[in-house]
VEXDREN-2710 file (C-alpha; in Angstrom, 1 decimal):
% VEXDREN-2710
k/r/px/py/pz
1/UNK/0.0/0.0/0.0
2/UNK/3.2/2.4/0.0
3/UNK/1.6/3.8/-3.2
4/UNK/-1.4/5.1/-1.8
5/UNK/-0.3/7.0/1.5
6/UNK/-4.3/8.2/1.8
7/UNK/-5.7/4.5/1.6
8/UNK/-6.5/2.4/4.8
9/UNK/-7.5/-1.2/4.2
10/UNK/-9.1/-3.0/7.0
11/UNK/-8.4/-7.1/6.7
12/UNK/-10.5/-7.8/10.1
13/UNK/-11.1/-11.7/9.4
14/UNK/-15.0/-10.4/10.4
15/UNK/-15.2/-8.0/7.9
16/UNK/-13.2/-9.6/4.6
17/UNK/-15.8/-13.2/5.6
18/UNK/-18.7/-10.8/4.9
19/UNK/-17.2/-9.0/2.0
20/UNK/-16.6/-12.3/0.6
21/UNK/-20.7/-13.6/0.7
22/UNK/-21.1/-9.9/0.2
23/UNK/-19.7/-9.9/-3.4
24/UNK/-21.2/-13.5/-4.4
25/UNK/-23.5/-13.7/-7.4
26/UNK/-25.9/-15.1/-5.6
27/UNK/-26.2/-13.5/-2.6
28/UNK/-29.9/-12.0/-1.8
29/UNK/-31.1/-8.4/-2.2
30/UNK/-31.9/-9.3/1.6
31/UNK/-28.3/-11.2/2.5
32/UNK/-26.8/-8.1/0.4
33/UNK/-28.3/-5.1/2.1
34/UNK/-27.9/-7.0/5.9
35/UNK/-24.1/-7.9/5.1
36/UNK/-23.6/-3.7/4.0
37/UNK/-25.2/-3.2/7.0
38/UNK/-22.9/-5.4/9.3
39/UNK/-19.7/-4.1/7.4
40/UNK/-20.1/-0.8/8.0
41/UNK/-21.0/-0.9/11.6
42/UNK/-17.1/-3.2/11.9
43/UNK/-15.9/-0.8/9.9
44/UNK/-17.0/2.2/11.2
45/UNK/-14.9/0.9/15.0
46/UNK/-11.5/1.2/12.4
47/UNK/-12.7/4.1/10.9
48/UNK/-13.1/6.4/14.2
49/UNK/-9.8/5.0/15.7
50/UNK/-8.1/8.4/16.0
51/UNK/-11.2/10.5/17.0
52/UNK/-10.1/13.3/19.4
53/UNK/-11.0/12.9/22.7
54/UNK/-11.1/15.6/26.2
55/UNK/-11.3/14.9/29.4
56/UNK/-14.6/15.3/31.2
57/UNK/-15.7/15.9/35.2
58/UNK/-18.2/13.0/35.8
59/UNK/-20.2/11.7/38.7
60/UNK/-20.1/8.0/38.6
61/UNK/-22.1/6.3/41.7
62/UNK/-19.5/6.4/44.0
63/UNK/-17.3/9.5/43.3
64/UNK/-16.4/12.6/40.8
65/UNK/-13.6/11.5/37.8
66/UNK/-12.4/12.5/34.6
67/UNK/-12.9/10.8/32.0
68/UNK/-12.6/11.2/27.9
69/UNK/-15.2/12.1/26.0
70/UNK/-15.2/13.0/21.9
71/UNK/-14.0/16.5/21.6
72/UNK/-16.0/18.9/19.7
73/UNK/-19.3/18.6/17.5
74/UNK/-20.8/15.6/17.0
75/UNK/-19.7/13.5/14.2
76/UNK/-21.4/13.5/11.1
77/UNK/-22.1/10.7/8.3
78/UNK/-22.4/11.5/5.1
79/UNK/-24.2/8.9/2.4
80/UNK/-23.5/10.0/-0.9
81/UNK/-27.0/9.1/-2.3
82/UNK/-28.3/6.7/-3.4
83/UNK/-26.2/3.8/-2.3
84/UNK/-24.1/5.4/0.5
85/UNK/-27.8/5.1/1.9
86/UNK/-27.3/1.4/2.9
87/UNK/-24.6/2.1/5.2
88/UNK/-26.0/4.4/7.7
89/UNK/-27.7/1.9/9.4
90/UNK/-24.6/0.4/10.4
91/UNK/-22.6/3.3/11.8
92/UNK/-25.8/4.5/13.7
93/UNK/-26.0/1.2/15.2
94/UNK/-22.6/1.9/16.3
95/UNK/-23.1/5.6/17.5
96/UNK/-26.9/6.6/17.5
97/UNK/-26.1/10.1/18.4
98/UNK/-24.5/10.9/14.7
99/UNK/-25.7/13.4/12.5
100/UNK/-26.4/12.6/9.1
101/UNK/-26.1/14.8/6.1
102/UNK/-27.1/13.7/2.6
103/UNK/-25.0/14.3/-0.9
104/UNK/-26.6/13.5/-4.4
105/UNK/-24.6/13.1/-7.5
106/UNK/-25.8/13.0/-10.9
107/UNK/-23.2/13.1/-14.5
108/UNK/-23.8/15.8/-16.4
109/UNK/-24.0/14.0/-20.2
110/UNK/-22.2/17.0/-21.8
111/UNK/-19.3/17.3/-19.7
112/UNK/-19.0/13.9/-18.2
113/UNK/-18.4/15.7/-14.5
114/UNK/-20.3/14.6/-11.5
115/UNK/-22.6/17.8/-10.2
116/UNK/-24.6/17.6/-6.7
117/UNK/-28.5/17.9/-7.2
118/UNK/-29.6/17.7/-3.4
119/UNK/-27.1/18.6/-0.4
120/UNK/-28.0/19.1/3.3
121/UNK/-25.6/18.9/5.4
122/UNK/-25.6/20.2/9.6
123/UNK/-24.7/23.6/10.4
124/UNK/-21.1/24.5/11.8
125/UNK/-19.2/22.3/9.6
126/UNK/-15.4/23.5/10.1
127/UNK/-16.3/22.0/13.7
128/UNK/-17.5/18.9/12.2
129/UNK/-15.5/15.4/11.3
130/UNK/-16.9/14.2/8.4
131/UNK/-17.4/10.4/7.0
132/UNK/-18.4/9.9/3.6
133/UNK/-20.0/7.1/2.7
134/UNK/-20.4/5.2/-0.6
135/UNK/-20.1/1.1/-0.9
136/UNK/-17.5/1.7/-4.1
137/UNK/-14.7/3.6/-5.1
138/UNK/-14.0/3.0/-8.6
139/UNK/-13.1/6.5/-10.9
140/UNK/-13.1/8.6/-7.9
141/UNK/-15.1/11.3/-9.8
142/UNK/-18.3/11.3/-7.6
143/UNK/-16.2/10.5/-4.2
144/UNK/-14.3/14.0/-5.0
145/UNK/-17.0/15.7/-6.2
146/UNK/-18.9/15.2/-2.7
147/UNK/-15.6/16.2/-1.0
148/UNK/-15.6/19.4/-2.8
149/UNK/-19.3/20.2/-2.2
150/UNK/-18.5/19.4/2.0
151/UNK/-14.8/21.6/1.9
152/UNK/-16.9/24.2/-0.1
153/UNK/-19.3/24.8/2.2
154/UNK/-16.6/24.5/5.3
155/UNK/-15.9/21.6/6.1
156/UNK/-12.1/20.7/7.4
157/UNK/-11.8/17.1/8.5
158/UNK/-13.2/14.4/5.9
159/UNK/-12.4/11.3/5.7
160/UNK/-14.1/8.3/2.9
161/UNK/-15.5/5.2/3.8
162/UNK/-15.8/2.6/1.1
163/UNK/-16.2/-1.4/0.8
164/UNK/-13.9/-2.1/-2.2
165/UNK/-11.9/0.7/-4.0
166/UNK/-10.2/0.5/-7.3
167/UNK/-6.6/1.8/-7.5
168/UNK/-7.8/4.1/-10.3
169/UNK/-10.2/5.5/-7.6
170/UNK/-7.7/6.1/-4.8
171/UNK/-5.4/7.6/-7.0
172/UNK/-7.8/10.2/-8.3
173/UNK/-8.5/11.2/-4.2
174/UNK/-5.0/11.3/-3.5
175/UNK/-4.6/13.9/-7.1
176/UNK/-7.5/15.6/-5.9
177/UNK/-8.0/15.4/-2.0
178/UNK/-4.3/13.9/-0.3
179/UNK/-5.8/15.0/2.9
180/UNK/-8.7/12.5/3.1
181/UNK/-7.7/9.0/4.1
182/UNK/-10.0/5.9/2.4
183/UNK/-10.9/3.3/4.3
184/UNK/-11.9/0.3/2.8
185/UNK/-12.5/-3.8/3.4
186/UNK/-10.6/-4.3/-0.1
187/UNK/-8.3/-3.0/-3.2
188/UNK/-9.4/-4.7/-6.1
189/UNK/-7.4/-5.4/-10.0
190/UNK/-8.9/-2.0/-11.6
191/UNK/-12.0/-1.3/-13.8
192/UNK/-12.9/-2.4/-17.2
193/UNK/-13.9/-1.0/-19.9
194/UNK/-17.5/0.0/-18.6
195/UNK/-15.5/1.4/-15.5
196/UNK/-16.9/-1.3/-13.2
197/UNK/-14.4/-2.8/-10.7
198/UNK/-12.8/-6.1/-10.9
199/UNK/-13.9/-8.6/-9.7
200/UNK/-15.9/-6.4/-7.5
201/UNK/-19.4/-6.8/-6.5
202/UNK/-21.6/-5.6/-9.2
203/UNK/-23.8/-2.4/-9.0
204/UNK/-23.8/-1.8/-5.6
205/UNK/-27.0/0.1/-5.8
206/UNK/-28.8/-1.8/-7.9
207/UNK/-28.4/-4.8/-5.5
208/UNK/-29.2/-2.9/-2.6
209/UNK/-32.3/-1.6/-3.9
210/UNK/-33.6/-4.6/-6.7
211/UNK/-33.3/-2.2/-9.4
212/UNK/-31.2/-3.0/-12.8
END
């Protein structure tokens, strides 16, 4: 991974078993969408490894002590719409008292260029940590583009959680964003010719959701 100085991969033998019946051809739209579920949630305990912490004055039943608490705003999770959706679940189950912001992403036909059509994200962002969530990494173009619409609108501290990434992907984050680190449960071969990742999992979305 010395190429890619912004990319995490988590190999937790929970995590690559699920990614495994996860990317199976015949795997259920119900198997699919609990296993996206259940990644995210062990992924999202890698993920906030290096949160900052402060200490806090508590009163536990026997005396006052200080303790650590996260420091700052609330995290934030940020599904980059529509599949990104799948994996909130997880990382709510995880910590229920996260705020969730939502990006949507469509390709303009002209110019080829991702461009956000809905974004609502909470206020005071610059004192916000920010995970962006998306099941796949493969060109990178949408993945930047959200990061651009959060950095445009204030946000400091972003960081991309994926399931499998393609090196083309990473690459284009590192070009664009070398500040956000990627976090995913696998680096696949590349893309094709159709820019789908290989072997990959298929259309993440469209098994999520039952759609073709």
């Amino acid at each position: 991974m010395s190429d890619f100085p912004n990319l995490t991969v988590i190999r937790h033998p929970l995590v690559q078993h699920k990614l495994t019946v996860l990317r199976r051809v015949d795997t259920s739209k119900k198997k699919f969408k609990e296993l996206v579920d259940e990644i995210a949630m062990l992924m999202a305990y890698e993920v906030t490894s290096d949160l900052r912490l402060e200490p806090v004055e508590i009163e536990t039943p026997l005396e006052t002590t200080t303790q650590m608490m996260l420091s700052g705003k609330k995290l934030t999770v940020v599904p980059i719409l529509r599949a990104g959706l799948g994996m909130v679940d997880g990382v709510l189950r995880l910590m229920p008292s996260v705020r969730v912001g939502h990006i949507g992403l469509y390709r303009n036909h002209e110019t080829l260029e991702p461009v956000d059509y809905f974004f609502k994200i909470p206020p005071e962002p610059e004192a916000r940590d920010f995970i962006l969530l998306d099941p796949m990494l493969a060109t990178g173009g949408s993945a930047s583009a959200a990061v651009n619409s959060l950095k445009r609108n204030g946000a400091t501290r972003v960081r991309f959680m994926c399931m499998v990434a393609a090196p083309e992907g990473v690459q284009r984050m590192l070009n664009d964003h070398p500040d956000v680190q990627i976090y995913t449960a696998a680096l696949d071969r590349g893309l094709d010719e159709n820019g789908y990742i290989r072997p990959g999992l298929g259309d993440a979305g469209d098994r999520l959701f039952g759609t073709r």
